[in-house]
Structures are given as C-alpha cells and as structure tokens.
PyMOL Python script that loads the backbone (N, CA, C, O; Angstrom):
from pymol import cmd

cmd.read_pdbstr("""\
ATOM      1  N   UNK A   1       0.853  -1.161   0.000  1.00  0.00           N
ATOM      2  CA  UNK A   1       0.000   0.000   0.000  1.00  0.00           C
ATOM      3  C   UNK A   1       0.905   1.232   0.000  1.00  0.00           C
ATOM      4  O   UNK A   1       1.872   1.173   0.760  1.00  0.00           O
ATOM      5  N   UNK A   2       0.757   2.259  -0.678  1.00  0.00           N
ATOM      6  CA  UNK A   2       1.431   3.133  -1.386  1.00  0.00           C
ATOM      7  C   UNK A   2       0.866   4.530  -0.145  1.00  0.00           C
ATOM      8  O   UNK A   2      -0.331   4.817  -0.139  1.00  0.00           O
ATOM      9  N   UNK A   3       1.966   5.373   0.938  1.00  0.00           N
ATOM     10  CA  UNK A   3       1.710   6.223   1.528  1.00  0.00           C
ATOM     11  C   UNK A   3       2.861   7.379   1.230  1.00  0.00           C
ATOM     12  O   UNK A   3       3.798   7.017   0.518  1.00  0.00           O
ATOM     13  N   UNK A   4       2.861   8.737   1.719  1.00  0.00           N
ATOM     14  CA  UNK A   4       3.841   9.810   1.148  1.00  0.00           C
ATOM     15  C   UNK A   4       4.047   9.620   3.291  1.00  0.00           C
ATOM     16  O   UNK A   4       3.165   9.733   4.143  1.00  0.00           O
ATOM     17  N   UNK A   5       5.371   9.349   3.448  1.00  0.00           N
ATOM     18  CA  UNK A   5       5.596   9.686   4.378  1.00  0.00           C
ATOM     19  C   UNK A   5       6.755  10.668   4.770  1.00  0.00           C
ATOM     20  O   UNK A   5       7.947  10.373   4.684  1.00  0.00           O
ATOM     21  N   UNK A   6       6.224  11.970   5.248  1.00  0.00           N
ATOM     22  CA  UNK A   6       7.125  12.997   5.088  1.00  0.00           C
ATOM     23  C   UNK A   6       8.102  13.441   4.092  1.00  0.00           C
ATOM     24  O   UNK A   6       9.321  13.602   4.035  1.00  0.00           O
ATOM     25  N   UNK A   7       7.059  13.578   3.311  1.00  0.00           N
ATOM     26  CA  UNK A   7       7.201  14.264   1.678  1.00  0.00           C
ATOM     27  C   UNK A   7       7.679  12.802   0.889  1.00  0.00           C
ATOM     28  O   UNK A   7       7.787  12.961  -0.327  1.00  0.00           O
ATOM     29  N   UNK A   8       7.962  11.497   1.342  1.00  0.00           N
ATOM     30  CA  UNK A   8       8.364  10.979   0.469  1.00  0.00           C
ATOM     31  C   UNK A   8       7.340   9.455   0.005  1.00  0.00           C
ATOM     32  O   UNK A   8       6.658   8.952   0.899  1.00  0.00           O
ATOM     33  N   UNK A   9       7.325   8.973  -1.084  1.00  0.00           N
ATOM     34  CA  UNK A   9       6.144   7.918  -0.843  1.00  0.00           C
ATOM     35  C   UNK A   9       6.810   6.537  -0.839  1.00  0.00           C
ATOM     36  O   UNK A   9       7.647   5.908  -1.486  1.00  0.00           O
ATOM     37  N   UNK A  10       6.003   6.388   0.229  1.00  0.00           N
ATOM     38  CA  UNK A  10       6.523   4.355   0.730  1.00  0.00           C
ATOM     39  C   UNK A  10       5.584   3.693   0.571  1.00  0.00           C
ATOM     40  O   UNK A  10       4.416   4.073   0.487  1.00  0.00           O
ATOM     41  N   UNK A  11       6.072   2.436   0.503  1.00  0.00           N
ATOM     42  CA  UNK A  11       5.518   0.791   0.644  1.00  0.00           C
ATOM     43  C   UNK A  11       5.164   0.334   1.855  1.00  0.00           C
ATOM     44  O   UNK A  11       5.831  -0.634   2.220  1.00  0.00           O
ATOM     45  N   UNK A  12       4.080   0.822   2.833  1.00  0.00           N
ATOM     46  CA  UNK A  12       4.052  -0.229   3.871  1.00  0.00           C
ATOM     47  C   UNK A  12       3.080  -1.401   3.360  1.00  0.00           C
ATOM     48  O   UNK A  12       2.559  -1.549   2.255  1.00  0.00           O
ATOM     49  N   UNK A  13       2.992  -2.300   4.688  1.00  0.00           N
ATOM     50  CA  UNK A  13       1.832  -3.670   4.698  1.00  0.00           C
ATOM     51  C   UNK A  13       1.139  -2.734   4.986  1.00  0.00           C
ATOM     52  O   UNK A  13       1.373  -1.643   5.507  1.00  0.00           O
ATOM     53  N   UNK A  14      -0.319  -3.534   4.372  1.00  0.00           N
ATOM     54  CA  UNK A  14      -1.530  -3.584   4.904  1.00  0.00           C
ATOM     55  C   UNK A  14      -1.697  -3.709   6.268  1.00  0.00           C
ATOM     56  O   UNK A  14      -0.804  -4.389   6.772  1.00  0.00           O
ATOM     57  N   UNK A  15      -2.673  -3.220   7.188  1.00  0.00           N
ATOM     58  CA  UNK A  15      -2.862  -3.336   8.682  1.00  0.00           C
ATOM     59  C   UNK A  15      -1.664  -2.824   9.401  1.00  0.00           C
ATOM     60  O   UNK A  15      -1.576  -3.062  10.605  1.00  0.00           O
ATOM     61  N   UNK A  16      -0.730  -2.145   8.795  1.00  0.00           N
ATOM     62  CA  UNK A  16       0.121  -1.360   9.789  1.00  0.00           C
ATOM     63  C   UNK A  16      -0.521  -0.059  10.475  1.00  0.00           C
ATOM     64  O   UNK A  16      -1.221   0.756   9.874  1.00  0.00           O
ATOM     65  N   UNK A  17      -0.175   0.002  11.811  1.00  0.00           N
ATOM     66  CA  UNK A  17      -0.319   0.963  12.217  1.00  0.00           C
ATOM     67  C   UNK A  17       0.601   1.853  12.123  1.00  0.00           C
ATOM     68  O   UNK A  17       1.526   1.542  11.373  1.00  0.00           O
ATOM     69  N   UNK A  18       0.717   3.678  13.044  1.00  0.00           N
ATOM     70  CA  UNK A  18       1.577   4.282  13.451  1.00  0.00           C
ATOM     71  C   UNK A  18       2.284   3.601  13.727  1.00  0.00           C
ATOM     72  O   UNK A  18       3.137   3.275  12.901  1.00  0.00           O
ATOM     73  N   UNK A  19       2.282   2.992  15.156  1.00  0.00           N
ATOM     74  CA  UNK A  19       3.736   2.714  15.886  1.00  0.00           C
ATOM     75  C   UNK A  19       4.234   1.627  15.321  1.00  0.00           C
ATOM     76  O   UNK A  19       5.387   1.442  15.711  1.00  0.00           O
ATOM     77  N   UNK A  20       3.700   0.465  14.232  1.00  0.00           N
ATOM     78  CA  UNK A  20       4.255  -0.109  13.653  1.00  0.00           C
ATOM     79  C   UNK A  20       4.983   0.466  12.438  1.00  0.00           C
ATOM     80  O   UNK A  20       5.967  -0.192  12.099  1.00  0.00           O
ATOM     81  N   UNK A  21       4.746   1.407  11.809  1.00  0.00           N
ATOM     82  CA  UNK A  21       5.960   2.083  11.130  1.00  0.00           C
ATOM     83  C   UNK A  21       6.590   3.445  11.874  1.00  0.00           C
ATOM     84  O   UNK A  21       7.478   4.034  11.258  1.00  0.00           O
ATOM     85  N   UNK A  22       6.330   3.767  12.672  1.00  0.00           N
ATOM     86  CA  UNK A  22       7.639   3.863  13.517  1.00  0.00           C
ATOM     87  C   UNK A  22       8.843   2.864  13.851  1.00  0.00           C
ATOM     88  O   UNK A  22      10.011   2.877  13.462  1.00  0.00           O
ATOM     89  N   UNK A  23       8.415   2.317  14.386  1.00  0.00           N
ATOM     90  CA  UNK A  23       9.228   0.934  15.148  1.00  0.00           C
ATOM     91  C   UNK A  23      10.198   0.501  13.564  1.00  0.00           C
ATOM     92  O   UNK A  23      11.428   0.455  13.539  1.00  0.00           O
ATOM     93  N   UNK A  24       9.251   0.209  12.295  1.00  0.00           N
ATOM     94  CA  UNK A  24      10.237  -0.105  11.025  1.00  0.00           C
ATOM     95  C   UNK A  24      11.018   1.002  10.433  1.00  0.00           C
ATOM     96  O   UNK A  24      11.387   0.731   9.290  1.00  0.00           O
ATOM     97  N   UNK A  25      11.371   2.132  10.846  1.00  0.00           N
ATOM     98  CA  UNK A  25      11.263   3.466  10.005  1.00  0.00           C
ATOM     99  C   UNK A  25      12.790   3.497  11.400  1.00  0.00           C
ATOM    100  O   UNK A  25      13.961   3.735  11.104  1.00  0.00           O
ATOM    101  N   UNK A  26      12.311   3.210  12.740  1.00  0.00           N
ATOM    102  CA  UNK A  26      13.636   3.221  13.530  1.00  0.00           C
ATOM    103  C   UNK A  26      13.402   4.693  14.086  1.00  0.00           C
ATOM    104  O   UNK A  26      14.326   5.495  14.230  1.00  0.00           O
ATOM    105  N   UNK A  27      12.304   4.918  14.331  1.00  0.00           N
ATOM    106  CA  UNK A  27      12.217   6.680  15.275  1.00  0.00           C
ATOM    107  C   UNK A  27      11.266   6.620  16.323  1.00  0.00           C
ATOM    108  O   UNK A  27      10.846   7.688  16.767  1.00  0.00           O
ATOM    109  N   UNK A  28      10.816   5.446  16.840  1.00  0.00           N
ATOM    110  CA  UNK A  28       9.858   5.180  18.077  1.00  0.00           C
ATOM    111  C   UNK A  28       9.959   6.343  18.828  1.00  0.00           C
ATOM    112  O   UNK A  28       9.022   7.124  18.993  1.00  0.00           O
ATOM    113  N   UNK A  29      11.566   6.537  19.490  1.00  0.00           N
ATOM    114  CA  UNK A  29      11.415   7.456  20.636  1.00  0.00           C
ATOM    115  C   UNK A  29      11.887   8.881  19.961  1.00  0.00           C
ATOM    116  O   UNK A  29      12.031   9.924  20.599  1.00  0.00           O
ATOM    117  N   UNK A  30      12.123   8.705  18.390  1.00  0.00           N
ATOM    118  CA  UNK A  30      12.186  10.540  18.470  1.00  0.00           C
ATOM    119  C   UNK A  30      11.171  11.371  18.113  1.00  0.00           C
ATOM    120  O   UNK A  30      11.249  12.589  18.275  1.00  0.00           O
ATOM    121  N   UNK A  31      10.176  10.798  17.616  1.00  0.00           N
ATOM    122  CA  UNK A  31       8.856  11.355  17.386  1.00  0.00           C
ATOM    123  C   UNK A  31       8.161  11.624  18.144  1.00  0.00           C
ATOM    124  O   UNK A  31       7.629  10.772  18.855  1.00  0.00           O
ATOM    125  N   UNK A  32       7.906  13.018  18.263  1.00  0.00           N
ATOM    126  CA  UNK A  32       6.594  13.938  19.141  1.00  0.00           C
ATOM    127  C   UNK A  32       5.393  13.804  18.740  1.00  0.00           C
ATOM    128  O   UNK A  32       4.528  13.772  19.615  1.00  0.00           O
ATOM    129  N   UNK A  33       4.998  13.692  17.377  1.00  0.00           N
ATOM    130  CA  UNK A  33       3.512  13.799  17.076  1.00  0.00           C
ATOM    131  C   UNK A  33       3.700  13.816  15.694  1.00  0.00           C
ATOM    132  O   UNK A  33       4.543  14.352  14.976  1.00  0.00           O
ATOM    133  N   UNK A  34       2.343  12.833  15.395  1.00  0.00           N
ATOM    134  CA  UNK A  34       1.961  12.259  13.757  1.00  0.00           C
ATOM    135  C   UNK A  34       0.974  13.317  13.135  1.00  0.00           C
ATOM    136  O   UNK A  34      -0.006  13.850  13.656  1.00  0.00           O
ATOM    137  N   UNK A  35       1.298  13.411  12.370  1.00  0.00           N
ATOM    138  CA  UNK A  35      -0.308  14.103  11.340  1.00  0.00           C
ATOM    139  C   UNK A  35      -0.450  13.367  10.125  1.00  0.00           C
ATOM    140  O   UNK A  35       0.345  13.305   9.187  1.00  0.00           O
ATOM    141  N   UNK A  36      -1.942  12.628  10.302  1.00  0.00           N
ATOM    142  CA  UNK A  36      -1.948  11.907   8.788  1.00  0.00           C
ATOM    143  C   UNK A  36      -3.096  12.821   8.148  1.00  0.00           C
ATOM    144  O   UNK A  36      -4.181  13.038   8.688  1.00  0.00           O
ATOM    145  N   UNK A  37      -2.637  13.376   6.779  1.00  0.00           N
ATOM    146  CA  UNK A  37      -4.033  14.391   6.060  1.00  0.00           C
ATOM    147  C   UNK A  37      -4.210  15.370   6.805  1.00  0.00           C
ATOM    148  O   UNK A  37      -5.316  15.905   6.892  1.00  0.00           O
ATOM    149  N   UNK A  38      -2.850  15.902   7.673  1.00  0.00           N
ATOM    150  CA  UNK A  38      -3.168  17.255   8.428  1.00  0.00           C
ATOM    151  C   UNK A  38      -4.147  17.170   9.528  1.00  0.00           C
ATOM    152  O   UNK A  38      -4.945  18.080   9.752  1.00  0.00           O
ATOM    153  N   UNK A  39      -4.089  16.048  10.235  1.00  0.00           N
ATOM    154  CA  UNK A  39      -4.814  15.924  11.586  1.00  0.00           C
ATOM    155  C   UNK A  39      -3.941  15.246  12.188  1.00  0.00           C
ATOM    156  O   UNK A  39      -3.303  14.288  11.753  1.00  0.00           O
ATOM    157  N   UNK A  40      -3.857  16.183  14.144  1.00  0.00           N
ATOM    158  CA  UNK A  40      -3.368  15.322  14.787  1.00  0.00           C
ATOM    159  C   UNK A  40      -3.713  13.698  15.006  1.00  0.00           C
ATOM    160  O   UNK A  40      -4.869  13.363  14.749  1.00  0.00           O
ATOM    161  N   UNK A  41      -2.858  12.757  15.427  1.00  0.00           N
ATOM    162  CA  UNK A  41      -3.145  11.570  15.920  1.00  0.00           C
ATOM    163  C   UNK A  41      -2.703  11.469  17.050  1.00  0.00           C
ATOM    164  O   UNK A  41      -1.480  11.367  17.149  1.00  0.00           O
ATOM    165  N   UNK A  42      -3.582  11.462  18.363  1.00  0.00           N
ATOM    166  CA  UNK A  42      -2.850  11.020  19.630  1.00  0.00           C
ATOM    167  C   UNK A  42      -2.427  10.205  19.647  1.00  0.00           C
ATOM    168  O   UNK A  42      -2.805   9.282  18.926  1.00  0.00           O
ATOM    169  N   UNK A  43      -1.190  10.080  20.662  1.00  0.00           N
ATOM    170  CA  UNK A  43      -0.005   9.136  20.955  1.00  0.00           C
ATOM    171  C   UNK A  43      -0.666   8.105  21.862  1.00  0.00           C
ATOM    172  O   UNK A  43       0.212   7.497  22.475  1.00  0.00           O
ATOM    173  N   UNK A  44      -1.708   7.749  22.127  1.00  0.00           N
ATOM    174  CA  UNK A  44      -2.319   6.814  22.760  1.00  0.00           C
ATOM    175  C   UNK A  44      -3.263   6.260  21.497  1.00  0.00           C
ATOM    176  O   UNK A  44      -4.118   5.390  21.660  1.00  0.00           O
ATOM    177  N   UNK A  45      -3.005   6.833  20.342  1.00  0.00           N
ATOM    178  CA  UNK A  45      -3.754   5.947  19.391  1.00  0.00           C
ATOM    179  C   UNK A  45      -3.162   5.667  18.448  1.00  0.00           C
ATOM    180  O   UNK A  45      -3.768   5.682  17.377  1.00  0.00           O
ATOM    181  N   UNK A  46      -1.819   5.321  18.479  1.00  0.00           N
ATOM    182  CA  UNK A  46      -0.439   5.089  17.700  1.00  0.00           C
ATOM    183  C   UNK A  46      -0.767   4.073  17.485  1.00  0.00           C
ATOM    184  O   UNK A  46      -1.076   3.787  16.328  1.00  0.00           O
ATOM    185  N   UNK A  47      -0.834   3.128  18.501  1.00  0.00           N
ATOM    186  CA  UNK A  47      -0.914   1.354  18.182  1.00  0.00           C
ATOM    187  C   UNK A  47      -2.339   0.838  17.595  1.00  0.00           C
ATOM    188  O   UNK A  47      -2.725  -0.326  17.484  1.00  0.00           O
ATOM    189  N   UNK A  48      -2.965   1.961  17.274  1.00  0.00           N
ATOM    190  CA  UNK A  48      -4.397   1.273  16.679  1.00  0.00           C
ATOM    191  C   UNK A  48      -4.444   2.118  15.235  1.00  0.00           C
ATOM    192  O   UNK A  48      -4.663   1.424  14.242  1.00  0.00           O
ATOM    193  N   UNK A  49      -4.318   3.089  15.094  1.00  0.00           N
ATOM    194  CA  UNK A  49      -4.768   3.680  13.851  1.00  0.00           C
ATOM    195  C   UNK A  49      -3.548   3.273  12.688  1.00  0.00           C
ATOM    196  O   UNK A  49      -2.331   3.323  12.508  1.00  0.00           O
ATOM    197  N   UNK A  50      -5.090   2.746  11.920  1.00  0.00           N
ATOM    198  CA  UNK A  50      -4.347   2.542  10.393  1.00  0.00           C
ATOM    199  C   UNK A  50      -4.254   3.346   8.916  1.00  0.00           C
ATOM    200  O   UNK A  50      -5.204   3.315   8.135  1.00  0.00           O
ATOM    201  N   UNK A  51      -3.280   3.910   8.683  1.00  0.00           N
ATOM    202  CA  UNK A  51      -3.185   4.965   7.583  1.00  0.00           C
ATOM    203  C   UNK A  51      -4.048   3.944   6.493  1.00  0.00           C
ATOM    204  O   UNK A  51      -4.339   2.765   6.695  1.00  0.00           O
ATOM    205  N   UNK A  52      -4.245   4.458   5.737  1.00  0.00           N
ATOM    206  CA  UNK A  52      -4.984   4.555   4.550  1.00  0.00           C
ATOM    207  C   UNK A  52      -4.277   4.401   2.887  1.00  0.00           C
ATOM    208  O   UNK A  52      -3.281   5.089   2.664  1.00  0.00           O
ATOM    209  N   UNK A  53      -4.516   3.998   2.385  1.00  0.00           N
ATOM    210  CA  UNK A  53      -3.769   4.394   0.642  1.00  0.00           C
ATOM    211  C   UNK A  53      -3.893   5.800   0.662  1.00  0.00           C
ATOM    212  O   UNK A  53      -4.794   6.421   1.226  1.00  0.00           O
ATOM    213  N   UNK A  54      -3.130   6.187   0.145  1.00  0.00           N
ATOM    214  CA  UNK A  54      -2.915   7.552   0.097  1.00  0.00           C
ATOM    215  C   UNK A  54      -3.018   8.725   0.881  1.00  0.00           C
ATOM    216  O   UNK A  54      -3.336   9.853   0.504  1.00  0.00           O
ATOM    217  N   UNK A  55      -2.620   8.216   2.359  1.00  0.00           N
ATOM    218  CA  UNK A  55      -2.562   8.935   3.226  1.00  0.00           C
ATOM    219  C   UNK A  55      -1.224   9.816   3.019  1.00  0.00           C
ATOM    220  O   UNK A  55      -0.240   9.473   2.364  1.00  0.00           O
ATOM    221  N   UNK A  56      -1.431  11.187   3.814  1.00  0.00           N
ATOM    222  CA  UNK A  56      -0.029  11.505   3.675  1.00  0.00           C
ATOM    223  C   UNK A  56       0.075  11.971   5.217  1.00  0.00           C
ATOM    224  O   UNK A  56      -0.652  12.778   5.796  1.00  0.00           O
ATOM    225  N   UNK A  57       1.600  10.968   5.926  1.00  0.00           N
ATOM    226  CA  UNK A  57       2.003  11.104   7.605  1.00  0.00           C
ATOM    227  C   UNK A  57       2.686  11.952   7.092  1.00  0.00           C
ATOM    228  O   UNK A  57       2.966  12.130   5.907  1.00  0.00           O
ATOM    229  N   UNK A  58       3.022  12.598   8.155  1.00  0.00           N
ATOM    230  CA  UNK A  58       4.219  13.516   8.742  1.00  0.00           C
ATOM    231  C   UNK A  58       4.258  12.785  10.204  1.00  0.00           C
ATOM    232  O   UNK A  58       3.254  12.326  10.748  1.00  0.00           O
ATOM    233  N   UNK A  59       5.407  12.754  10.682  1.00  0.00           N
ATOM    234  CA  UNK A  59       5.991  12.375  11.900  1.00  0.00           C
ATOM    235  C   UNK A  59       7.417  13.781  12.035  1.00  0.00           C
ATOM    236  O   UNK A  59       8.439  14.038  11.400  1.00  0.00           O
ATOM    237  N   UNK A  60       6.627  14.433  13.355  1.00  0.00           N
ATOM    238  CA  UNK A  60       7.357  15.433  13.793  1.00  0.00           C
ATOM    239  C   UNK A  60       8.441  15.269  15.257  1.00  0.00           C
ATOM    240  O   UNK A  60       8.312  15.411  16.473  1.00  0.00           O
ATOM    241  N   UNK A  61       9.128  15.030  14.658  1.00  0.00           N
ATOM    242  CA  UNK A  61      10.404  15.588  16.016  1.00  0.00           C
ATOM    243  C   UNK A  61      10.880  17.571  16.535  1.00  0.00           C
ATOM    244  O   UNK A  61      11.046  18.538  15.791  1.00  0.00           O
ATOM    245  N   UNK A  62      10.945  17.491  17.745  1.00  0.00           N
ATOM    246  CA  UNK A  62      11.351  18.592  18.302  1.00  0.00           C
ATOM    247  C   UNK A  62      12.570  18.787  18.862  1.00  0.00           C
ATOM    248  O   UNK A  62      12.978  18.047  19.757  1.00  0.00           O
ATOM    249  N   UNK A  63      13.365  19.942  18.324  1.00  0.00           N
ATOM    250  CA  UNK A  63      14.658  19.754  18.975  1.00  0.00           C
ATOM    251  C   UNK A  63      14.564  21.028  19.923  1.00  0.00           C
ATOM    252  O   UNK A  63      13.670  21.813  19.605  1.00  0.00           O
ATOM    253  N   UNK A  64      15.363  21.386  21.077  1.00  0.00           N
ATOM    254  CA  UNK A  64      15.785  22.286  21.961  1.00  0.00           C
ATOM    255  C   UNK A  64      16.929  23.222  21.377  1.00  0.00           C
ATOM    256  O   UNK A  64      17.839  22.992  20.579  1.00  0.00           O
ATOM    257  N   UNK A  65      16.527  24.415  22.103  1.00  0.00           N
ATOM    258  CA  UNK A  65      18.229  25.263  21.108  1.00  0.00           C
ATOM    259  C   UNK A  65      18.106  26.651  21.752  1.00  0.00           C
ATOM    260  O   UNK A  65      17.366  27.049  22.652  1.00  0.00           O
ATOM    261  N   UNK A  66      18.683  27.029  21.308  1.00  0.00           N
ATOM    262  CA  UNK A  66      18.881  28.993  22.012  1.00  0.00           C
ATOM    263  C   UNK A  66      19.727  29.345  21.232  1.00  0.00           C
ATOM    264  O   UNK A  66      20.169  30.493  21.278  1.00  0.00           O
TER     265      UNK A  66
END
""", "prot")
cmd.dss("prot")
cmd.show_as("cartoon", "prot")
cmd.util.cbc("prot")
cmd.orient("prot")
C-alpha cells in the first residue's frame, strides 16, 4: 500500500499501524507527534490507527536550542 511519508512515498503492509511504522522506520522514541491528512493523531492511538492508501504522515520531532 502506497503512503507519502514525510514528503516521500513508501511501501508499507496492509494493517500497519503508526507505531508499527515507527518501530520499522527506527524513530519510536524521536517522534513527538503524527499528522496523517493534516490531523493530529494522539499518541495513545499510535498502536491502533491505520493509515490509509494515500494517506499523507508527517511524523514530527522537536529539537531544543537557544
């Protein structure tokens, strides 16, 4: 199934969730917050929600700085 994940388009399985392409993608713990189609996804609904064909994620990290 064909998704644009952060500007770029991938191949996941079928029935993947968020945190299952996190976990394959290798950024579990640096990601702050998903937007699939420009809506948040709470982080308590990582392990259940399933993107779509032609969804487009963003997975946002935050860095600290001055």
């Amino acid at each position: 199934m064909l998704v644009t994940i952060n500007g770029e388009r991938r191949e996941i399985k079928e029935n993947m969730t968020i945190e299952d392409i996190l976990k394959d993608l290798g950024v579990m713990d640096k990601v702050m917050a998903v937007a699939v189609n420009m809506q948040i996804v709470k982080k308590e609904e990582w392990g259940s929600f399933q993107p779509k064909e032609g969804d487009k994620i963003e997975f946002l990290g935050f860095t600290g700085g001055g």
